[in-house]
C-alpha positions in Angstrom: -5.0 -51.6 -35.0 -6.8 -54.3 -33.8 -10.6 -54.1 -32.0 -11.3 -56.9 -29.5 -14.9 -56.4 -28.2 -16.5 -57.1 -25.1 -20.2 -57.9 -24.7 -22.2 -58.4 -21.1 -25.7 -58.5 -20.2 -26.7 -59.8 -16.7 -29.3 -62.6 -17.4 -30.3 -65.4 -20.2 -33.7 -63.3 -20.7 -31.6 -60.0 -21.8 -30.9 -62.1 -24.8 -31.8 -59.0 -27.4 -29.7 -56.8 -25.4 -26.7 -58.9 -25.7 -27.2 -59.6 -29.5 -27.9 -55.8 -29.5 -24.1 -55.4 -27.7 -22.5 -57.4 -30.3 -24.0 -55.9 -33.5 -22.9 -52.6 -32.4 -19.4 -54.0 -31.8 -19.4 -55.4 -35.0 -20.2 -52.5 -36.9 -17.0 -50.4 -34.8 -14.8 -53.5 -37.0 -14.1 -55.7 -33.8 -12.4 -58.3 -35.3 -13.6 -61.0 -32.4 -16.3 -60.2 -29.5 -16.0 -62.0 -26.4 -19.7 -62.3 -25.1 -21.2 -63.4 -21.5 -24.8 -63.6 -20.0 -23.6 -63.2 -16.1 -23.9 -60.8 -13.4 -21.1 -58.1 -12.6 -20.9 -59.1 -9.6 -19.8 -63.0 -9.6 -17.0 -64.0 -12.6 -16.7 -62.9 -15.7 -14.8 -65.4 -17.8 -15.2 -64.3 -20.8 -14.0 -60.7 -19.8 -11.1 -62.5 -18.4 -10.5 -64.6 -21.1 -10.4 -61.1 -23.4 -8.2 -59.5 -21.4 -6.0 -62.7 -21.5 -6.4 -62.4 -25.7 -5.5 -59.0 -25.8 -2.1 -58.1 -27.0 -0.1 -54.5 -26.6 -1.1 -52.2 -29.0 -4.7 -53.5 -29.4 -8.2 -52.2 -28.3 -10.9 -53.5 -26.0 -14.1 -51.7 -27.0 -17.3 -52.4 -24.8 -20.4 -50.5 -25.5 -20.9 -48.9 -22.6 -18.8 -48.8 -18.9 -21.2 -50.5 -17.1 -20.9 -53.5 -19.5 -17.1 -53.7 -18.4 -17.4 -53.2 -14.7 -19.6 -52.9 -11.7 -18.2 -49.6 -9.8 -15.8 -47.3 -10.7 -13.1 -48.5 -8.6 -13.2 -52.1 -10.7 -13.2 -50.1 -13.9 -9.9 -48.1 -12.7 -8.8 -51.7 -12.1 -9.3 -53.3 -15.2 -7.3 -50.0 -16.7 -4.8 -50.6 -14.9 -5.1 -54.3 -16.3 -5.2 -53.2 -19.8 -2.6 -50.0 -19.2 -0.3 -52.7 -18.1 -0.3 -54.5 -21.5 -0.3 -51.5 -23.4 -4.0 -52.1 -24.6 -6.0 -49.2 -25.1 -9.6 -49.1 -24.0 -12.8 -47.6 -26.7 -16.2 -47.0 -25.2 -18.7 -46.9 -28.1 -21.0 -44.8 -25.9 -18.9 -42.0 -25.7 -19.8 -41.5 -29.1 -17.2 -44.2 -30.1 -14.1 -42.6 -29.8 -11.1 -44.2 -28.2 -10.6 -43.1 -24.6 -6.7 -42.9 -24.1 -6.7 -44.0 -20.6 -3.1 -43.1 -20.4 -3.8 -39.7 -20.4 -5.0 -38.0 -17.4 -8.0 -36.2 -19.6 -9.0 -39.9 -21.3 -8.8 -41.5 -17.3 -10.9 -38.2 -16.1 -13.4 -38.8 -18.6 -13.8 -42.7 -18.3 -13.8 -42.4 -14.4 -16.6 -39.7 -14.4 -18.5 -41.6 -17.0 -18.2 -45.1 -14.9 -19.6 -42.9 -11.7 -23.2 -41.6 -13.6 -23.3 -45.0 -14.5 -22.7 -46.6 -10.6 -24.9 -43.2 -9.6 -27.7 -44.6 -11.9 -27.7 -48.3 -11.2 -27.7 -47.4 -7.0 -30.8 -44.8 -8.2 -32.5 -48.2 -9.6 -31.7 -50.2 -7.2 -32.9 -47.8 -4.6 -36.3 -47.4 -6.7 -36.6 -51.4 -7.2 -36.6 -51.8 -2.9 -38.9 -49.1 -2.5 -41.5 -51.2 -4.6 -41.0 -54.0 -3.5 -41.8 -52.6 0.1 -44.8 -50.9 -1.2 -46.0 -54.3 -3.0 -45.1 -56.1 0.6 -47.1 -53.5 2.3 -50.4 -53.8 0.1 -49.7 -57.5 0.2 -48.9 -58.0 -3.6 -44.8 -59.1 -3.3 -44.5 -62.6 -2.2 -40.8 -62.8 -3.4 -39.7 -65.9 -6.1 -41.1 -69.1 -5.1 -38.7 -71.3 -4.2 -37.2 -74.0 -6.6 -36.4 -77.0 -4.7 -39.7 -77.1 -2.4 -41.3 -77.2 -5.7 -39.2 -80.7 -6.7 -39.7 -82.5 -3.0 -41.4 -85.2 -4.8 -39.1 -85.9 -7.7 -36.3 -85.4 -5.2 -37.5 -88.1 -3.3 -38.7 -90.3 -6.2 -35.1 -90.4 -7.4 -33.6 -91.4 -4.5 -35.8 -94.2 -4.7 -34.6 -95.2 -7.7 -31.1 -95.1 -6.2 -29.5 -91.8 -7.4 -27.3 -90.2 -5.4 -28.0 -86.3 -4.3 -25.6 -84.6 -6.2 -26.9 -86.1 -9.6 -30.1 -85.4 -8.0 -29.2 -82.1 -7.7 -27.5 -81.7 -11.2 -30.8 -83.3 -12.7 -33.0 -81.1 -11.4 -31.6 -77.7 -11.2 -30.9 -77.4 -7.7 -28.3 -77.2 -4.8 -27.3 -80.5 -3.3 -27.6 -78.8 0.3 -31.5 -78.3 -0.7 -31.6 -82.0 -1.6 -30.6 -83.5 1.5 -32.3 -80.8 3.5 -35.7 -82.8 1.5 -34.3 -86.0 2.1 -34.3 -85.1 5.8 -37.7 -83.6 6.0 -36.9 -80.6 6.6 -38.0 -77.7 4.6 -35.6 -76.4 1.7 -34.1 -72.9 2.2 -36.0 -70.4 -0.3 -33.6 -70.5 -3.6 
């Protein structure tokens, strides 16, 4: 049988975690790991690209559910996805043993597992606002600077020198709206 992993962290600074992901789907024997630094909530094309890769009678193993999907409702979607290609689906954190999702026990467990973990992350989230209210009140949050007022002056300078706004844009990291909102003196929305 043949173990295709799947690997996800959310950002470029949870670099550990993700090498962390892939050593542990090494060790289950995954013979390749698909691997992605993006946030469950936009694409994933390297989930997409696994599930695409994945032939019947092979395994997707992820390390834990919430590595595979963001609610419970997308993970009953993506095993339906694999059900359909006769692809079975292992969860390492379930103490590594492969959940047949084709059985209604194996679909039970996986959908109850994918709810603590949706319970949890709206728990964190809930926990995250209420500080960041609590630092606005006492003055101490002032939210992420933004990144284009901070380049109004190389914006400009490269227009100067003749280059167009979405090179500008590309050169410097930021959205071409942003770029012609400094071109036009007006101040760039925060991001």
């Amino acid at each position: 049988m043949t173990l295709i992993g799947y690997a996800r962290t959310s950002t470029a600074e949870q670099e550990a975690g993700l090498a962390a992901h892939e050593r542990e789907l090494r060790a289950a024997g995954c013979a390749r790991i698909f691997a992605e630094r993006v946030s469950s909530m936009g694409p994933r094309p390297e989930l997409e690209a696994a599930i695409a890769y994945l032939r019947e009678g092979e395994t997707l193993v992820v390390t834990k559910p919430d590595r595979l999907a963001r609610s419970v409702v997308d993970l009953l979607g993506i095993i339906t996805r694999l059900e359909a290609k006769g692809v079975a689906l292992r969860v390492l954190s379930m103490g590594g043993s492969e959940v047949d999702t084709r059985t209604p026990t194996g679909r039970l467990m996986l959908t109850m597992l994918g709810a603590v973990a949706e319970f949890e992350r709206a728990l964190m989230l809930e926990r995250q606002r209420e500080g960041i209210a609590k630092a606005k009140a006492e003055g101490k949050y002032r939210g992420r600077a933004p990144t284009a007022r901070r380049q109004a002056a190389a914006v400009r300078q490269m227009k100067a020198e003749g280059i167009g706004a979405a090179e500008i844009a590309r050169r410097l990291g930021i959205g071409r709206a942003s770029v012609y909102r400094i071109l036009a003196g007006e101040a760039p929305a925060a991001g």
